[in-house]
N, CA, C and O atoms as a printed pandas DataFrame, in Angstrom:
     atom_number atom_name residue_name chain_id  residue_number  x_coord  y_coord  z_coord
0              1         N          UNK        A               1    0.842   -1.174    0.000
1              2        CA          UNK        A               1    0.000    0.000    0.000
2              3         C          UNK        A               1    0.887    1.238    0.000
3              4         O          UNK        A               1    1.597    1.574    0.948
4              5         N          UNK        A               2    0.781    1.855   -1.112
5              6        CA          UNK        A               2    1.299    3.539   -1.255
6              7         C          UNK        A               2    0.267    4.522   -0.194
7              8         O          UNK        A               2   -0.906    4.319    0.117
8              9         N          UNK        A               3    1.191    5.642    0.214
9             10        CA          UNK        A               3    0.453    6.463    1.483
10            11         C          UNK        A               3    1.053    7.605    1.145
11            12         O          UNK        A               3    2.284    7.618    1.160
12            13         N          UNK        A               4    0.125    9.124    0.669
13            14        CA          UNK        A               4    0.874   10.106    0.443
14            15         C          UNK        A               4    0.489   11.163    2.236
15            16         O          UNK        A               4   -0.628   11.221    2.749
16            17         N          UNK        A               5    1.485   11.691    2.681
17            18        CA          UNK        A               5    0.999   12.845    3.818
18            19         C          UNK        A               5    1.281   13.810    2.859
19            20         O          UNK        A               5    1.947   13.850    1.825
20            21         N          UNK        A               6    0.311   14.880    3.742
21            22        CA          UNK        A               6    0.246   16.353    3.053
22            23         C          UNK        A               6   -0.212   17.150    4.069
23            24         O          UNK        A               6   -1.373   17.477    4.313
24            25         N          UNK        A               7    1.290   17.569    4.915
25            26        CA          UNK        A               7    0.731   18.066    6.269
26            27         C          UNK        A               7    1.715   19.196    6.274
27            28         O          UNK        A               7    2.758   18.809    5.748
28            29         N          UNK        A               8    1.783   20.401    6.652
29            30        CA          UNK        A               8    2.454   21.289    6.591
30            31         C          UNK        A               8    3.608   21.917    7.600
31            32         O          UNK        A               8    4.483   22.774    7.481
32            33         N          UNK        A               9    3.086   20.920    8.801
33            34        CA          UNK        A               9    4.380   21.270   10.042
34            35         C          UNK        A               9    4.975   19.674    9.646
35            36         O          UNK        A               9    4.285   18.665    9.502
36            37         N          UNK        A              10    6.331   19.780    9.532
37            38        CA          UNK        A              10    7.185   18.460    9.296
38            39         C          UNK        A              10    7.454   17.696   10.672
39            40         O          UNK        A              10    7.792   16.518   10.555
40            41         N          UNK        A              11    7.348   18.217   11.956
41            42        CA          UNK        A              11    7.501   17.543   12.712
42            43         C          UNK        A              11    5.949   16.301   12.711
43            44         O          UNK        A              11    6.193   15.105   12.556
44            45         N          UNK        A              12    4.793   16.666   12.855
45            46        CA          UNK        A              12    4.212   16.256   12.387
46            47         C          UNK        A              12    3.871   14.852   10.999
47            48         O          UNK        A              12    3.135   13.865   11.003
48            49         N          UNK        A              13    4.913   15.483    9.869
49            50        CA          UNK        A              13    4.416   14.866    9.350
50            51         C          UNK        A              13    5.646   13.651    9.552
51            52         O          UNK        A              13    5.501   12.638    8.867
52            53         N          UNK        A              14    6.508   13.704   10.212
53            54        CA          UNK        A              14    7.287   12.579   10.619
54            55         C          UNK        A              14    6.355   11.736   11.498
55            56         O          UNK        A              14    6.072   10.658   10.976
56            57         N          UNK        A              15    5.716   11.990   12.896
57            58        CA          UNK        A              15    5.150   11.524   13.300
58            59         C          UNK        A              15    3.638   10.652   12.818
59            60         O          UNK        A              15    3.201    9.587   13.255
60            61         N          UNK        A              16    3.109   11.517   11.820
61            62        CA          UNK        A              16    2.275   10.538   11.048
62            63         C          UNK        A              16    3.512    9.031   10.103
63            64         O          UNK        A              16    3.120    7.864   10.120
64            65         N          UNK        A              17    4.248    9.236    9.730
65            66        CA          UNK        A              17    4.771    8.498    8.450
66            67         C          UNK        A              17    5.468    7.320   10.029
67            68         O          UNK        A              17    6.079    6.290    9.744
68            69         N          UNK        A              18    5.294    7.608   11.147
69            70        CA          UNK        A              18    5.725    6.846   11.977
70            71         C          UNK        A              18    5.060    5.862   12.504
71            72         O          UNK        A              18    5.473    4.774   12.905
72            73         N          UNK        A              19    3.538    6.490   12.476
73            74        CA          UNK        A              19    2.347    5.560   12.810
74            75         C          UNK        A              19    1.820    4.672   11.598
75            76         O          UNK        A              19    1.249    3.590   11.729
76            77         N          UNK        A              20    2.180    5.474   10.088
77            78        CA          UNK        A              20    1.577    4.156    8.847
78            79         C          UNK        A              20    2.402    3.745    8.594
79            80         O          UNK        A              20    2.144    2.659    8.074
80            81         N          UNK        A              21    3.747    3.989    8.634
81            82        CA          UNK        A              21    5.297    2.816    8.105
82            83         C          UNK        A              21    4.985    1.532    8.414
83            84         O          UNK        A              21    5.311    0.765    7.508
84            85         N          UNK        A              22    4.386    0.907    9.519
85            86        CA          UNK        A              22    4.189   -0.322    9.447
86            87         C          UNK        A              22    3.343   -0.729    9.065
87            88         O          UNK        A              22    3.338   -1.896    9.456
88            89         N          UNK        A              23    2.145   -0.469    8.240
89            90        CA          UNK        A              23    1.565   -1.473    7.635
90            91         C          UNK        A              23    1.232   -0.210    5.738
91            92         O          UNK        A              23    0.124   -0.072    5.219
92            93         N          UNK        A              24    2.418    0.367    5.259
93            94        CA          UNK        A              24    2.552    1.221    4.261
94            95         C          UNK        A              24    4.332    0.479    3.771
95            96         O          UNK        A              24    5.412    0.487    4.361
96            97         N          UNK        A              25    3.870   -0.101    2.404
97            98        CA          UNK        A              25    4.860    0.312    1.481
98            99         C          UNK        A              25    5.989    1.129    1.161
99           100         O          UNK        A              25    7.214    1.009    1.167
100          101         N          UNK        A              26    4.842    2.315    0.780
101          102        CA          UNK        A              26    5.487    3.355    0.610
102          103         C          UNK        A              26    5.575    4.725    1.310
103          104         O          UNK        A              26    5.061    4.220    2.309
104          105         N          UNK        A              27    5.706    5.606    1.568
105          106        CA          UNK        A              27    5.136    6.750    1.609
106          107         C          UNK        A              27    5.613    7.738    1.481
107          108         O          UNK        A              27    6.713    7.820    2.027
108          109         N          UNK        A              28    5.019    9.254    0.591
109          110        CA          UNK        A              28    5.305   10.136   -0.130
110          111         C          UNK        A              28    4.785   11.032    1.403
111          112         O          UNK        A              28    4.090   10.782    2.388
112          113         N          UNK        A              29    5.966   12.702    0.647
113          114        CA          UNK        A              29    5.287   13.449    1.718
114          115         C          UNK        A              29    5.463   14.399    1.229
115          116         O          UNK        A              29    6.534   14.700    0.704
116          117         N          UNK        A              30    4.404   15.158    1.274
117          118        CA          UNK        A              30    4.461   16.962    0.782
118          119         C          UNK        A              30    3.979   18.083    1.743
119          120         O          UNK        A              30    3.734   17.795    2.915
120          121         N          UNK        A              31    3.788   19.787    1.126
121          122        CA          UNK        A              31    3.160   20.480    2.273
122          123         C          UNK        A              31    2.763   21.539    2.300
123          124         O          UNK        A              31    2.806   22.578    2.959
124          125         N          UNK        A              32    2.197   20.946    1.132
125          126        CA          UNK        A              32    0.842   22.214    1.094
126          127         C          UNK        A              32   -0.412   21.490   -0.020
127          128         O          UNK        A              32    0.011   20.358   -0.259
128          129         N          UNK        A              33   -1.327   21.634   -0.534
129          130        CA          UNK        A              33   -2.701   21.465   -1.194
130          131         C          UNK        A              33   -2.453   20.835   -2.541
131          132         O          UNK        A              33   -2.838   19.794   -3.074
132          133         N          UNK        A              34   -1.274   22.346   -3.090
133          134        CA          UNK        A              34   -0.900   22.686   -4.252
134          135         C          UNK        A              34   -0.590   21.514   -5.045
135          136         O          UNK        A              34   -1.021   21.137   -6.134
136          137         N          UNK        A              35    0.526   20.876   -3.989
137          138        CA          UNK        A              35    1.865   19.992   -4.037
138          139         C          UNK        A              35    0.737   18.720   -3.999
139          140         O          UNK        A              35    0.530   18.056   -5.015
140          141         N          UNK        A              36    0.200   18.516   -3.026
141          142        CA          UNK        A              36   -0.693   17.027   -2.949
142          143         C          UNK        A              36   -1.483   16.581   -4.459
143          144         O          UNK        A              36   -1.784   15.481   -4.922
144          145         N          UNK        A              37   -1.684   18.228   -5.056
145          146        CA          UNK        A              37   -2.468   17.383   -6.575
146          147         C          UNK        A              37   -1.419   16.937   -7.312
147          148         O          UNK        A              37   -1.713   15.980   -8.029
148          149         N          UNK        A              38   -0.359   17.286   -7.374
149          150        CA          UNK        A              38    0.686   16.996   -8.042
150          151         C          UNK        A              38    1.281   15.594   -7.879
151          152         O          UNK        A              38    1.552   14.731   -8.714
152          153         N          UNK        A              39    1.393   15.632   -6.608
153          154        CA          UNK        A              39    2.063   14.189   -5.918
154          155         C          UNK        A              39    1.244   13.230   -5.836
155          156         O          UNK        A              39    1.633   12.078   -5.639
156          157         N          UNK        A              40   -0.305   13.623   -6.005
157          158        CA          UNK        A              40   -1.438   12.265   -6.269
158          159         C          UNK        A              40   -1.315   11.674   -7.907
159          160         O          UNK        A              40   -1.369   10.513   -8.313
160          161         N          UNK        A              41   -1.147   12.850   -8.593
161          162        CA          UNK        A              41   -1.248   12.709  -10.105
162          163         C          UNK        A              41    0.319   11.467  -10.412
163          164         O          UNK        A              41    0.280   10.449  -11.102
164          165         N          UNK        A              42    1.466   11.982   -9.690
165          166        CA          UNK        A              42    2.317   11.194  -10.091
166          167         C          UNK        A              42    2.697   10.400   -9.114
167          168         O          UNK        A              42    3.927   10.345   -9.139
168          169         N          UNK        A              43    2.093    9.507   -7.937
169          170        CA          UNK        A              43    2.572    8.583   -7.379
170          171         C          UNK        A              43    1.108    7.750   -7.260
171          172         O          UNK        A              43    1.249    6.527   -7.259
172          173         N          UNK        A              44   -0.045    8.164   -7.177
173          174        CA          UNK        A              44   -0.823    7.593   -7.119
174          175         C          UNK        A              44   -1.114    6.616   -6.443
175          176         O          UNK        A              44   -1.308    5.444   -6.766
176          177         N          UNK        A              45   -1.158    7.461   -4.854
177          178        CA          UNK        A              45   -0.762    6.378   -3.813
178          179         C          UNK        A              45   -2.467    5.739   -3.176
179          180         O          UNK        A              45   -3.548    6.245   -3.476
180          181         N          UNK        A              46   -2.305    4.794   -2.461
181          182        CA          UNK        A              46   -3.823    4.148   -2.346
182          183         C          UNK        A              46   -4.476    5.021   -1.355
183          184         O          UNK        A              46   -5.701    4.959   -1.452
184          185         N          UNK        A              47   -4.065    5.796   -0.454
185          186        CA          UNK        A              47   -4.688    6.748    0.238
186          187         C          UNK        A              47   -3.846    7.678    0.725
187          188         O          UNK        A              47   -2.695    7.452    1.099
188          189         N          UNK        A              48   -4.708    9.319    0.731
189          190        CA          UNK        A              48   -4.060   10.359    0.916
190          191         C          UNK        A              48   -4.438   10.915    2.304
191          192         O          UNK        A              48   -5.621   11.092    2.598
192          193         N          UNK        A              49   -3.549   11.159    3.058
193          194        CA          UNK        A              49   -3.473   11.875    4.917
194          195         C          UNK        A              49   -3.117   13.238    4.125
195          196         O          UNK        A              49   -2.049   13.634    3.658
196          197         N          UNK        A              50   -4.649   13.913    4.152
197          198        CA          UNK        A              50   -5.063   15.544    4.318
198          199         C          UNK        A              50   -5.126   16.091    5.212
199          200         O          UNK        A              50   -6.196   15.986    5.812
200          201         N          UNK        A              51   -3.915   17.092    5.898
201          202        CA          UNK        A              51   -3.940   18.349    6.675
202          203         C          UNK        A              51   -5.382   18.973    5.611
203          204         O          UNK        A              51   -5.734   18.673    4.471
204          205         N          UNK        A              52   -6.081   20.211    6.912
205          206        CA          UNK        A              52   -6.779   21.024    6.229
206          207         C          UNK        A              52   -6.047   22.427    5.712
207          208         O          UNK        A              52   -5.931   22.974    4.615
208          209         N          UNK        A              53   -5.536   22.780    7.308
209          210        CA          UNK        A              53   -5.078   24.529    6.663
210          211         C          UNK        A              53   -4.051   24.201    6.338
211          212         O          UNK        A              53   -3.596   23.112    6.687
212          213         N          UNK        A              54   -3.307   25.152    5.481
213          214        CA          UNK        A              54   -2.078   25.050    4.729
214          215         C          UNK        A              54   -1.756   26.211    3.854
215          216         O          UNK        A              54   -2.523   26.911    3.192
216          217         N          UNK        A              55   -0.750   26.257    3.958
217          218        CA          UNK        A              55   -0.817   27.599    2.907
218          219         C          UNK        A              55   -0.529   27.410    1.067
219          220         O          UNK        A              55    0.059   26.354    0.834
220          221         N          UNK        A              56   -0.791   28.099    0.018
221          222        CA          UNK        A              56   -0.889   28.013   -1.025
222          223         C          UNK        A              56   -2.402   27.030   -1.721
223          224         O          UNK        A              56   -3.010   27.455   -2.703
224          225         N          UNK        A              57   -2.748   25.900   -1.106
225          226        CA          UNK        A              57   -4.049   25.499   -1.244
226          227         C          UNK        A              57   -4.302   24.175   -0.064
227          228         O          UNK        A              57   -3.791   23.073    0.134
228          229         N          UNK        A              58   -5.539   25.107    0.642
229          230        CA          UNK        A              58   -6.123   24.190    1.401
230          231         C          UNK        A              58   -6.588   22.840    1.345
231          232         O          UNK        A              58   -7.160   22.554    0.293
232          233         N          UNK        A              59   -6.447   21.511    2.600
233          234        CA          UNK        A              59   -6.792   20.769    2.280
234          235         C          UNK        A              59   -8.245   20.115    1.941
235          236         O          UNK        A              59   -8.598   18.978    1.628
236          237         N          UNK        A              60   -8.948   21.382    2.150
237          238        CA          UNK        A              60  -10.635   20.675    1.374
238          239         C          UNK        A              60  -10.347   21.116   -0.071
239          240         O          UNK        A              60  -10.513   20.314   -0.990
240          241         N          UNK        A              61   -9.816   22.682   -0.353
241          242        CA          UNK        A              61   -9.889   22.623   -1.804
242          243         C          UNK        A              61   -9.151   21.268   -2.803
243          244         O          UNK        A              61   -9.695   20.797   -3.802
244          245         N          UNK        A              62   -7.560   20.735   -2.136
245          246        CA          UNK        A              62   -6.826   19.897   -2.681
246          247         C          UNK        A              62   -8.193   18.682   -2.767
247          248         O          UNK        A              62   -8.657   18.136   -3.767
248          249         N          UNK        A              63   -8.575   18.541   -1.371
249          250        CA          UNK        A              63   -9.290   16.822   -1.734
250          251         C          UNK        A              63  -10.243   16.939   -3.295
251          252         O          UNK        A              63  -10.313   16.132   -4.221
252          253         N          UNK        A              64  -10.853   18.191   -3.124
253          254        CA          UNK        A              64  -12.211   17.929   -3.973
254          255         C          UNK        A              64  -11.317   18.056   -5.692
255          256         O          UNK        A              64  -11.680   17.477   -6.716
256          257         N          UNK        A              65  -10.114   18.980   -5.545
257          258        CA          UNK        A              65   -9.325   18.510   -6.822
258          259         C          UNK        A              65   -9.108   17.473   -7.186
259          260         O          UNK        A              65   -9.635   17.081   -8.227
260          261         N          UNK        A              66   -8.134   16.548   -6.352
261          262        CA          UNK        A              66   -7.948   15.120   -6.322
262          263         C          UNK        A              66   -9.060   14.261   -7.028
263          264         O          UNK        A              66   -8.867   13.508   -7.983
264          265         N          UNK        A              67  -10.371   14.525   -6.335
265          266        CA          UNK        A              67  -11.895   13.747   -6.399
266          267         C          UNK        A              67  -12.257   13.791   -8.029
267          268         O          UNK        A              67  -12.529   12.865   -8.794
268          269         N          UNK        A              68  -12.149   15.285   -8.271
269          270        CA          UNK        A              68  -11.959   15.320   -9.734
270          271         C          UNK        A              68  -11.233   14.791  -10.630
271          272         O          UNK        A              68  -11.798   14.154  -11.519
272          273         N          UNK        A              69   -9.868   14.913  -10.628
273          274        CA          UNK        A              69   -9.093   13.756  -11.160
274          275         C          UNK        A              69   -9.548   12.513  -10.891
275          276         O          UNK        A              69   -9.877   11.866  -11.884
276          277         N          UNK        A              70   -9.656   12.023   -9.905
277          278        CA          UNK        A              70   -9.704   10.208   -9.438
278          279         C          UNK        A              70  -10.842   10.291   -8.430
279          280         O          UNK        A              70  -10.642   10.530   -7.239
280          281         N          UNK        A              71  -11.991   10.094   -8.936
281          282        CA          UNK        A              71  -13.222   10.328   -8.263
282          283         C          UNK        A              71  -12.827    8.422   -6.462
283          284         O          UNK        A              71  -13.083    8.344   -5.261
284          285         N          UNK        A              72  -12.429    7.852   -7.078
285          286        CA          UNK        A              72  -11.667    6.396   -6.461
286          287         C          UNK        A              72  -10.882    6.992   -5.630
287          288         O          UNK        A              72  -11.303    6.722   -4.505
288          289         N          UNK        A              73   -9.926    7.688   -5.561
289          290        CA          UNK        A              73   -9.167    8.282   -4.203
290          291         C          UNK        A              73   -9.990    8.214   -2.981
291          292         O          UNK        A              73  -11.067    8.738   -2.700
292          293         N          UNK        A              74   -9.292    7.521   -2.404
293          294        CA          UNK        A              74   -9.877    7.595   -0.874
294          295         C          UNK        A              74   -8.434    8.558   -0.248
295          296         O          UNK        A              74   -7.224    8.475   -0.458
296          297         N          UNK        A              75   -9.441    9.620    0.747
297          298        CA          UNK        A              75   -8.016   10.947    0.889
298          299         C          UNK        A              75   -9.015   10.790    2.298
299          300         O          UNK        A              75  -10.236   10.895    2.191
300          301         N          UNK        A              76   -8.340   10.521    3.645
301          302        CA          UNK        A              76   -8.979   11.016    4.722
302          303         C          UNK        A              76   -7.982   12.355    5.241
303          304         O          UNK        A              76   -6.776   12.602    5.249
304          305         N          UNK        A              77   -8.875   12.842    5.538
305          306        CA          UNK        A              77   -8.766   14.427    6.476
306          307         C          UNK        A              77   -7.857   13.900    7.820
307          308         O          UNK        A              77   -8.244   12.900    8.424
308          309         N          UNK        A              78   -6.676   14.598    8.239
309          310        CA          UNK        A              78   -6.043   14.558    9.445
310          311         C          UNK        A              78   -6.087   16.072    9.853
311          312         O          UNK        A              78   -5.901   16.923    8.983
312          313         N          UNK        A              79   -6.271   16.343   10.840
313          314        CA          UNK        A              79   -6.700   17.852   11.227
314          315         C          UNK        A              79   -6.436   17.826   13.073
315          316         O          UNK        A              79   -6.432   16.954   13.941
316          317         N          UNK        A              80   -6.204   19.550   13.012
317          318        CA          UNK        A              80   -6.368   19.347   14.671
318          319         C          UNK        A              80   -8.188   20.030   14.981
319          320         O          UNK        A              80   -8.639   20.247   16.106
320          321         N          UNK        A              81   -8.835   20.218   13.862
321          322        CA          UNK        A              81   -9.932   20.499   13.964
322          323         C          UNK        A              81  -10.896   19.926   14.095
323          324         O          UNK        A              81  -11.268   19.593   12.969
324          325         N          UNK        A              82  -11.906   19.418   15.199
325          326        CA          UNK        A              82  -13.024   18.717   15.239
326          327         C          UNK        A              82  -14.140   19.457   15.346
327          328         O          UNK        A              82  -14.736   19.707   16.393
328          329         N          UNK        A              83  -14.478   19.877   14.053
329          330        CA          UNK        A              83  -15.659   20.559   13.995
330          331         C          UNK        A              83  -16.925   19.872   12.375
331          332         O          UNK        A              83  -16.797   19.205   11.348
332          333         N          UNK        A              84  -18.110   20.668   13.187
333          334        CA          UNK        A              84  -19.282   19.491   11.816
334          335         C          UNK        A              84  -18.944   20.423   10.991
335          336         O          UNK        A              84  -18.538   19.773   10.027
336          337         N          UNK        A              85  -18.826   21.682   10.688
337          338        CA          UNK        A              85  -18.583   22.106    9.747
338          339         C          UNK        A              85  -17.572   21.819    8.943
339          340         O          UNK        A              85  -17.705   21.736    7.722
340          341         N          UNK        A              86  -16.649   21.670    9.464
341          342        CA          UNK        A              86  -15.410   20.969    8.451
342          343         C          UNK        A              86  -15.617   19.857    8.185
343          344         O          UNK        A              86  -15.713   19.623    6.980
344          345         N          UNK        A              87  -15.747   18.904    8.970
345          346        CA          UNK        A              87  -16.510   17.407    8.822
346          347         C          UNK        A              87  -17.336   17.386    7.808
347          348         O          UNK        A              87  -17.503   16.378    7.121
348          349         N          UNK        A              88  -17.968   18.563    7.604
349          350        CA          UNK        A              88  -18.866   18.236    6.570
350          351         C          UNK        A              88  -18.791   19.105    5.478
351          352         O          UNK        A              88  -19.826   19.322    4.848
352          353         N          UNK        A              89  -17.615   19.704    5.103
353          354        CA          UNK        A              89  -16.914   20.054    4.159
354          355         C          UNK        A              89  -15.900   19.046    3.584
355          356         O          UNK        A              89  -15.561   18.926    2.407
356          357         N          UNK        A              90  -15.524   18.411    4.559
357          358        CA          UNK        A              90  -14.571   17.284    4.191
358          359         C          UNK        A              90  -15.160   15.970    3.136
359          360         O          UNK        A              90  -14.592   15.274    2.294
360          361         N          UNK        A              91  -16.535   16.027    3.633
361          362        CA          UNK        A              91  -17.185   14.993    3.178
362          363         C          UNK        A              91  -18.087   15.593    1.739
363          364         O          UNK        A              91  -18.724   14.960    0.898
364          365         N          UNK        A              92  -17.917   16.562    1.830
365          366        CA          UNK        A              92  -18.633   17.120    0.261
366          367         C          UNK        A              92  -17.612   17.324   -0.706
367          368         O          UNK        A              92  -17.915   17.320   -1.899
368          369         N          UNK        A              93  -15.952   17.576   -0.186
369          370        CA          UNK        A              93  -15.336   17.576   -0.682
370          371         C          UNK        A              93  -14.775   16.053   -1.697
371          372         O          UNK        A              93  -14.383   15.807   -2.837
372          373         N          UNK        A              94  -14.985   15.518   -0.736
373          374        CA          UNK        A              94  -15.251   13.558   -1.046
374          375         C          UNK        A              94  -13.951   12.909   -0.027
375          376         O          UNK        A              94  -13.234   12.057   -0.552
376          377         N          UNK        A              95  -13.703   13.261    1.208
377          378        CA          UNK        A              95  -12.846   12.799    1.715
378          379         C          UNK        A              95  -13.852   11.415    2.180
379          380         O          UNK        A              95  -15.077   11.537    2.175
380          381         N          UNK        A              96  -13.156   10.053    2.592
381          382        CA          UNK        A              96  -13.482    8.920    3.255
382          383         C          UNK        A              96  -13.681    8.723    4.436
383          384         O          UNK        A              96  -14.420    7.893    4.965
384          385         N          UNK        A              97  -12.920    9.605    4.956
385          386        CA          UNK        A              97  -12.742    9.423    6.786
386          387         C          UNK        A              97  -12.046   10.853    7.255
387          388         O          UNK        A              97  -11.521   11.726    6.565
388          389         N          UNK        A              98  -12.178   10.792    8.230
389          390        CA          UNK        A              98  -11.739   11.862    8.999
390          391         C          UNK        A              98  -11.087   11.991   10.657
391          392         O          UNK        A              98  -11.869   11.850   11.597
392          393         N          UNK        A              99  -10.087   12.178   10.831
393          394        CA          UNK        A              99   -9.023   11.733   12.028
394          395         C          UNK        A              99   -9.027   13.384   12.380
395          396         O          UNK        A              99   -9.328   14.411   11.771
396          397         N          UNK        A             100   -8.499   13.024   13.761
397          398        CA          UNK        A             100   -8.367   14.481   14.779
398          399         C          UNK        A             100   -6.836   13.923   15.088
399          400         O          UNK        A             100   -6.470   12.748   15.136
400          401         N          UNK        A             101   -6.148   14.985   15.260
401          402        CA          UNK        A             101   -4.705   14.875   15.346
402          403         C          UNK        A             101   -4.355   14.202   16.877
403          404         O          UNK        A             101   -3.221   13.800   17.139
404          405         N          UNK        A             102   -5.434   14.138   17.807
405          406        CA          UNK        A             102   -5.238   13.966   18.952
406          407         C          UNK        A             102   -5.510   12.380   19.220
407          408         O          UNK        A             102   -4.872   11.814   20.108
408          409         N          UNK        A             103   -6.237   11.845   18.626
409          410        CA          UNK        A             103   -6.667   10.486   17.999
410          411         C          UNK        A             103   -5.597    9.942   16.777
411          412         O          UNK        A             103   -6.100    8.942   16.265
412          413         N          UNK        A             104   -4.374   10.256   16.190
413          414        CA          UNK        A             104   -3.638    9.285   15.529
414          415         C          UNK        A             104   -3.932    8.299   14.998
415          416         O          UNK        A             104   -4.265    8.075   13.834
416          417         N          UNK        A             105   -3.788    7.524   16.048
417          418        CA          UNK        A             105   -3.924    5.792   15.843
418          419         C          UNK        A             105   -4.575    5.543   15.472
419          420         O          UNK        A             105   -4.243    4.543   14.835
420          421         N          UNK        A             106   -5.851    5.803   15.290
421          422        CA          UNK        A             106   -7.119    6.116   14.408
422          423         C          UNK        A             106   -7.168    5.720   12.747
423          424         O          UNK        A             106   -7.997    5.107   12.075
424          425         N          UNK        A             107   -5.889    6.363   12.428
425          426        CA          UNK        A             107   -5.243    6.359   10.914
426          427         C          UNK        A             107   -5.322    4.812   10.522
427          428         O          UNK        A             107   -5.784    4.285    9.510
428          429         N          UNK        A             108   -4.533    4.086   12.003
429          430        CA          UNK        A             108   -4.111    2.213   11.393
430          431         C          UNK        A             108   -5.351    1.606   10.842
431          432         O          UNK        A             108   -5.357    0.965    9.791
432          433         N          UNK        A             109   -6.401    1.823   11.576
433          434        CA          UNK        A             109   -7.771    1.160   11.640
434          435         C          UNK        A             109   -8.655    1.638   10.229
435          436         O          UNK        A             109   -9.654    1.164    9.687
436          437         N          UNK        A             110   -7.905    2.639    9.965
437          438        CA          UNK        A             110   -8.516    3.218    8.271
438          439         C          UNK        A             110   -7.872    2.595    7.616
439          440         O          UNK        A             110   -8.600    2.015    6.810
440          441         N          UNK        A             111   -6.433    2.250    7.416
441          442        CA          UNK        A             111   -5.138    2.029    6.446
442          443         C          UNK        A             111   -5.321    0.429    6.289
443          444         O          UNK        A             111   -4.673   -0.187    5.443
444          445         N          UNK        A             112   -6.436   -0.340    7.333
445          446        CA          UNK        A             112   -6.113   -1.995    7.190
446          447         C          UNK        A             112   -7.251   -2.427    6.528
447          448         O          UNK        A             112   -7.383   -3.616    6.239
């Protein structure tokens, strides 16, 4: 299984690539919106870990890009935000799932 992160603080996104390394192949990492359509288009990994805010393009605008390209992308939302409004931006956007940064581990139980 290919795994792209697209999280914008790197400490972070070490700590995610720490929790899917064991049951991930691969995994790509970028950090910002922009970069994630790019890095979906050319690695085309089986699921994408979406930060929301970010600078240059956000992660609801990136997912619903993605969705467009590869309506099949499964991209769950990683956020420190637990709110319905985003939740439910996330999900119009076409994300699969949705993780709170404080919940992690959360990620394995999506990824198996």
């Amino acid at each position: 299984m290919n795994v792209l992160i697209v999280e914008d603080n790197s400490a972070m996104r070490r700590l995610i690539r720490n929790i899917v390394s064991p049951v991930a192949d691969q995994v790509y990492e970028c950090s910002d919106g922009a970069e994630a359509v790019a890095a979906y288009v050319l690695h085309r990994p089986d699921y994408v870990l979406m930060d929301i805010e970010m600078s240059v393009m956000d992660g609801i605008t990136a997912t619903a890009r993605i969705k467009a390209l590869e309506p099949t992308a499964k991209i769950i939302i990683v956020t420190d935000y637990d709110q319905v409004e985003l939740r439910e931006a996330a999900q119009e956007a076409g994300a699969c799932g949705y993780v709170v940064k404080d919940n992690l581990l959360e990620l394995v139980h999506f990824l198996n």
